[in-house]
N, C-alpha and C positions, 0 to 999 in steps of 0.2 A: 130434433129438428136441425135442418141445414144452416150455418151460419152462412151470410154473405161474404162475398171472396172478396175482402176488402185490400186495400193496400195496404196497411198497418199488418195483416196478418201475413200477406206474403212478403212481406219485411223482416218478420221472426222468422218465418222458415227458411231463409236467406241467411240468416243471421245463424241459424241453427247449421244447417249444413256448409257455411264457409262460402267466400267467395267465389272458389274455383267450378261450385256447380252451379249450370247454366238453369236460371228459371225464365220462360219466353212469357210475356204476357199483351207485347206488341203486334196485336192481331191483322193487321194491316202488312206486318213484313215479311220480305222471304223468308229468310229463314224458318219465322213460324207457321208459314204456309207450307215450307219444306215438310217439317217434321209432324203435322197435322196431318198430312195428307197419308191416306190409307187406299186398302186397294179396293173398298167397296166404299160409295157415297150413301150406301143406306144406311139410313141411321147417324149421317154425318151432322154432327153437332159441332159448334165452335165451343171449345174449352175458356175457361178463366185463364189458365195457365197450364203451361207444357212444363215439369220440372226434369229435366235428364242429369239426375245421380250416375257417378262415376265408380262406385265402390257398394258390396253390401250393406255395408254399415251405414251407408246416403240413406242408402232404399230403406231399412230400416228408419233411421231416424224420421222419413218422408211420413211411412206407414204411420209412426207414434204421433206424428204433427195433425195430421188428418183424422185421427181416430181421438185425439184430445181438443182439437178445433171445430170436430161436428164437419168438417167439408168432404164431401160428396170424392170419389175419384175412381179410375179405370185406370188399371194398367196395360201397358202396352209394349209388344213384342218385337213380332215380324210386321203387325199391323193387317193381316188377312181376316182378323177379326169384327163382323158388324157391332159388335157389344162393344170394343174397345174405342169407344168416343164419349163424351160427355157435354153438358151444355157449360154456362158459361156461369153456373152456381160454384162450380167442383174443377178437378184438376185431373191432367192424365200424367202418371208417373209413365214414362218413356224409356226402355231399359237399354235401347241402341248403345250406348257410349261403356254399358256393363255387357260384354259377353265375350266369350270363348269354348273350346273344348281340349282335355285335354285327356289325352288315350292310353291308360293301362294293361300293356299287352300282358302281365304276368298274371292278373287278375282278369283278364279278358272284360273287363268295364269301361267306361268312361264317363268325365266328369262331365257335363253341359251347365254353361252357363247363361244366365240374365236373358239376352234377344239375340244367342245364338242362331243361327238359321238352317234348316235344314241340309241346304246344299252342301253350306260348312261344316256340317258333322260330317256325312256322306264323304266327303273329300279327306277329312282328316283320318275318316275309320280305311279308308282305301289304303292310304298308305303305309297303312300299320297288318296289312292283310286283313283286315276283317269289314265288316257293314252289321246294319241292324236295320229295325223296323221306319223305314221312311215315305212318306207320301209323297204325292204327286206335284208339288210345289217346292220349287228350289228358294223360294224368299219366305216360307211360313216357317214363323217362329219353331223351333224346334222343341220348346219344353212344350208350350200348350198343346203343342200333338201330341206329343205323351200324355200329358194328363189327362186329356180328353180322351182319351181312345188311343185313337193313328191305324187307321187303316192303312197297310200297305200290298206292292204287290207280293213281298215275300210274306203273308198272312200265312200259307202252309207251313213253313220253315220254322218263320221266330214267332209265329204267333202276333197278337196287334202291337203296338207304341207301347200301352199302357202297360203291357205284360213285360218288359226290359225293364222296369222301375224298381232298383235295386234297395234306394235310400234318397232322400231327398232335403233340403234346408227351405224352412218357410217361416214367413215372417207371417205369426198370428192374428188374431182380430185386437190384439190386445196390445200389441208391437214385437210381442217375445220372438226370438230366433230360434225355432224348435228344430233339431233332429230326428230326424222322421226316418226311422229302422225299424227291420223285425225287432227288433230286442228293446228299444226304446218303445215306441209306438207304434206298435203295430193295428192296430185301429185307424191311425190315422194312415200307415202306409196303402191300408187296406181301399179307406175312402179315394186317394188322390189317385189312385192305381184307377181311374176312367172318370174322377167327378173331380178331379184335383182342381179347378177353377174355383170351386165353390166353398173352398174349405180356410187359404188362405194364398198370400205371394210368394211361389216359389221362385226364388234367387237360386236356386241351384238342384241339377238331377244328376244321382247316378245311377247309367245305365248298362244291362247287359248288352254285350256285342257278339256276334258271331265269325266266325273262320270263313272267308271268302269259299274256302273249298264245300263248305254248305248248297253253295249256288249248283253243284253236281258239276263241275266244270274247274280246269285247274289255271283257268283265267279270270277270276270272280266277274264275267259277265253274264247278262242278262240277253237274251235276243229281243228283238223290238221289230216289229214289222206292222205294215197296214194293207188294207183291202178295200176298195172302192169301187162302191155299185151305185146303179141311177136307184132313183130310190122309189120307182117304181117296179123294182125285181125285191122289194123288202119281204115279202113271204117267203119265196125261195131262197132267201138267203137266211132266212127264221128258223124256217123249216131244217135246215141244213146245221146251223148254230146250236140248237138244243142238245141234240146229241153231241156236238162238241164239246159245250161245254157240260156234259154230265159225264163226262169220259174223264176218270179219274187216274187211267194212264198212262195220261200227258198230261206235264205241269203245264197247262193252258191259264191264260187270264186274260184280261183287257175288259174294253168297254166296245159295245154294239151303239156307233153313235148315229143319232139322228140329225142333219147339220147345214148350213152351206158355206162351205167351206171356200176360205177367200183362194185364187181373185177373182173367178167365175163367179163364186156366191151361185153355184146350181147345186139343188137340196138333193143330197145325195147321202148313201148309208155307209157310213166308212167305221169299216173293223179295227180299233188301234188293240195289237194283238203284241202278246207280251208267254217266251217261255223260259222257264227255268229247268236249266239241265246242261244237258250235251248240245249247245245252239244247230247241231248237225241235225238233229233230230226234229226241230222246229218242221221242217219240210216234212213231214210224215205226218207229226200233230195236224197238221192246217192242210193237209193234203184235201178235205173234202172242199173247203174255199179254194182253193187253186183250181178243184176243176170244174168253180162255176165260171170259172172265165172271166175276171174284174175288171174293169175299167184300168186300173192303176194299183198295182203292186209292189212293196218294199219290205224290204227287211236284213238285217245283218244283226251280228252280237257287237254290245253297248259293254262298257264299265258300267256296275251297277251304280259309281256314282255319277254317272251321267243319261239315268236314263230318263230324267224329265227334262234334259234341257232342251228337248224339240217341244215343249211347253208352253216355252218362256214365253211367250205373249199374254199369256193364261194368266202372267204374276201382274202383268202391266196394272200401277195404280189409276185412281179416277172410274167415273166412269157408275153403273148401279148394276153392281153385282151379286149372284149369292147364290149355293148352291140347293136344291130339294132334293132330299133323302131319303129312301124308306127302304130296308133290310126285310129282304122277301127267302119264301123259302122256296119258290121253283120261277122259271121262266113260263109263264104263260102267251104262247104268240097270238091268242088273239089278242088279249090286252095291247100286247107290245106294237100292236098294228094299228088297234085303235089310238095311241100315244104318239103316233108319227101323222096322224089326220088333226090333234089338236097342237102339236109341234106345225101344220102346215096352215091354219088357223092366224096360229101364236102369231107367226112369221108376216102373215098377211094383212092381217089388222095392227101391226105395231110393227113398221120396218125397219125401226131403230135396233130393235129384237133380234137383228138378222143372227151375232154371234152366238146368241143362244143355242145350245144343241142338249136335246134329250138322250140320254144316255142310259145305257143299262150295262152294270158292271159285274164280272164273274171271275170266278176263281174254279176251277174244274175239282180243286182239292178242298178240303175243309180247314179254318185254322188251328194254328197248332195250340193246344190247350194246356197253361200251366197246371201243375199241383198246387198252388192256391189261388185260395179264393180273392173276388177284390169287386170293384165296382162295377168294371167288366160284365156287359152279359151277353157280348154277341158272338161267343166263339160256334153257335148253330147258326153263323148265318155267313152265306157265301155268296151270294147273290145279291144286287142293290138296285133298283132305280135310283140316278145319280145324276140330275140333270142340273146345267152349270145355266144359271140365268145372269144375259148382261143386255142392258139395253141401254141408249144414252138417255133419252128425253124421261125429266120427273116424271110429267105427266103421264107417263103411257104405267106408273108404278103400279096401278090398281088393277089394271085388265093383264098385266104380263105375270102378275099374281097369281091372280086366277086363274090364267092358263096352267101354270105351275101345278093350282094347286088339284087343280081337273088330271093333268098326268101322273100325279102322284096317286089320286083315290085311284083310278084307275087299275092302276098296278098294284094297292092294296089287296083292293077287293072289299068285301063285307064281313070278313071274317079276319079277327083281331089277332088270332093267336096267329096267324099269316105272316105275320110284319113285324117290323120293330123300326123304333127310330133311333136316331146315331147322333148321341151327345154332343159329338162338337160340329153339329149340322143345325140344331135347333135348342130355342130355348123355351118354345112354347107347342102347347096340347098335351096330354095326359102324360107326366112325368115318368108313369109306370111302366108306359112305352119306350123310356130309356134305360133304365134299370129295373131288368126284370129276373123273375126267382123269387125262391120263398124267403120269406126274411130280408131280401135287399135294402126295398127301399126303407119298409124300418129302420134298418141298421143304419141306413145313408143320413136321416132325417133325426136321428136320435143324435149321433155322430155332429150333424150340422150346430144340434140347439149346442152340445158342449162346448164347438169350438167355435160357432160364429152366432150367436142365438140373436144378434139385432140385426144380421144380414148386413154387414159391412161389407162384406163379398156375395155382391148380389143377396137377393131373396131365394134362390134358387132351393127347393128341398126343405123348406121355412112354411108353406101354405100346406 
């Protein structure tokens, strides 16, 4: 049972971890308004206290404090996380003030720390000639995409996030500092390699990186282009798109979005179109879009660490946001069509909805598949419905759901082995929808009772 978060006890853990670490408990000031604030309000709770550790050994001693005092807590990263908030029983450990990266070119790894950020690895592997597996967000925590997963767009190349996970330090349910290797624990390397949220606090990842010259290009960049149609030409442009993207001899990828895109805000069908290679060649790959004639066309080659920063408003905090997920095995355009009449719906009955855009995301190639095994199970899946929901007003929370969750079955379908869903997209409906295989989730839940069996880190893989 949860102890109340009294002043007497956030006294000792003050006392415990020294004065220089900042604990916030003045809910009314900036400051804790500052470091509260995340980039979705779903889910937004007000904490008892904000504590931001400067050193490993903080975060540990935090971990043992909480796990001997019964109080409730969440850690916290980049903060892109709806799970990473809490009410005002429990406390969020804050790792901003712990983080870095630091690049082994002789070993082709690197170290990630505490609430590195993606952008900041990205930039630090550029300079060292190499990159690795990154997502689409320049301010998400950098470990939690590993651990979770990490979709990115080089999925053919390195394969996902969670597949670069060399070795890792994590503070247990129990406070220990465990080394987490093949050779020490590989069990555990195995769990945190896509489910590492649920096992315990990693303070630190080492991961593999790649040779820029991977990119097929001897300027490690990426091309980045878009294509904009009224979105009443959506069939012909469907129709046109399939065979694109099943065309596995052009590194093609992007998203098919659904949108209305500021400052017109007119709902239109914009291709954000992404190749890897010879960027010369882009123009051949997309040759079939070019000669439907688009409204608005761009594209050039990017530094790979720079190709989310036409994003960045995507990171903006505030606001009720969250992504819907679902790992499909083919594009189906009638689905896809019927998904742009409840995106036109969405948009109508909730105008606060406007930034919402339904999305459907592809990879022309398969990802690249290690030699082992781990939590991982979406290396068969290339294709996603990936719809980014934001709308301002609470109230509209329940129907813009719904809409959500209406474009989602949609694009399932009725048949299960169809789909899958994407661990650090969701944390609820049949778990086995995220880790799937023979033996998996056993292993994942067997694994869990060992190292977390009262669900200190979350319940997840416990029911």
């Amino acid at each position: 049972m949860a102890n109340k978060l009294s002043a007497s006890l956030l006294q000792d853990l003050q006392a415990r971890l020294g004065a220089e670490v900042e604990i916030l408990t003045e809910k009314d000031s900036d400051r804790f308004h500052e470091v509260a604030q995340g980039w979705t309000n779903i889910g937004r709770e007000t904490p008892g206290a904000i504590v931001l550790p400067l050193t490993e050994e903080q975060i540990q001693k935090t971990v043992q404090w909480v796990v001997q005092s019964s109080v409730p807590f969440v850690a916290k990263s980049g903060g892109h996380s709806e799970w990473s908030s809490i009410g005002e029983q429990g406390i969020v450990i804050n790792l901003q003030k712990f983080s870095g990266v630091e690049v082994d070119t002789a070993t082709q790894t690197a170290r990630l720390k505490g609430s590195v950020l993606s952008k900041e690895v990205g930039v630090a592997l550029a300079t060292t000639g190499s990159f690795t597996a990154l997502g689409n967000g320049n301010t998400v925590g950098a470990i939690p995409y590993f651990l979770g997963g990490g979709s990115s767009v080089t999925n053919s190349i390195t394969g996902y996030g969670s597949d670069q996970i060399v070795a890792a330090r994590m503070i247990d349910a129990k406070g220990r500092l465990v080394e987490v290797t093949e050779d020490k624990e590989p069990d555990l390397l195995y769990a945190i390699r896509g489910a590492g949220q649920f096992f315990g606090l990693v303070t630190e990842l080492t991961i593999k990186t790649t040779p820029l010259s991977a990119l097929g290009n001897d300027q490690g960049v990426i091309w980045v282009g878009a294509f904009m149609f009224p979105l009443e030409r959506a069939r012909e442009v469907a129709e046109v798109m399939k065979p694109l993207m099943d065309d596995a001899s052009h590194a093609t990828a992007g998203l098919i979005m659904t949108m209305a895109p500021p400052p017109a805000r007119k709902p239109a069908l914009v291709i954000s179109a992404r190749y890897t290679g010879n960027p010369d060649d882009a123009q051949v790959a997309y040759k079939p879009l070019y000669n439907l004639q688009p409204l608005m066309t761009s594209g050039g080659a990017v530094p790979i660490q720079n190709t989310s920063d036409a994003r960045e408003m995507l990171c903006a905090k505030g606001d009720y946001k969250r992504f819907g997920i679902v790992g499909l095995r083919r594009f189906d355009i009638e689905s896809f069509l019927k998904t742009i009449e409840v995106w036109k719906t969405l948009v109508d009955k909730c105008p606060d909805a406007i930034n919402t855009a339904f999305n459907f995301q592809w990879d022309s190639r398969r990802p690249n598949t290690p030699e082992f095994a781990s939590a991982m199970s979406l290396h068969d899946t290339r294709y996603w419905q990936n719809n980014l929901i934001w709308h301002t007003d609470a109230n509209s929370r329940q129907q813009v759901d719904g809409f959500n969750d209406e474009s989602i079955q949609i694009m399932r379908g009725s048949n299960e082995f169809e789909y899958a869903d994407f661990q650090n997209g969701t944390r609820t409906g049949p778990i086995g929808l995220r880790f799937r295989g023979p033996g998996k989730l056993d292993k994942l839940k067997a694994l869990k009772l060992k190292w977390d069996p009262k669900g200190v880190f979350t319940k997840q893989l416990l029911d």
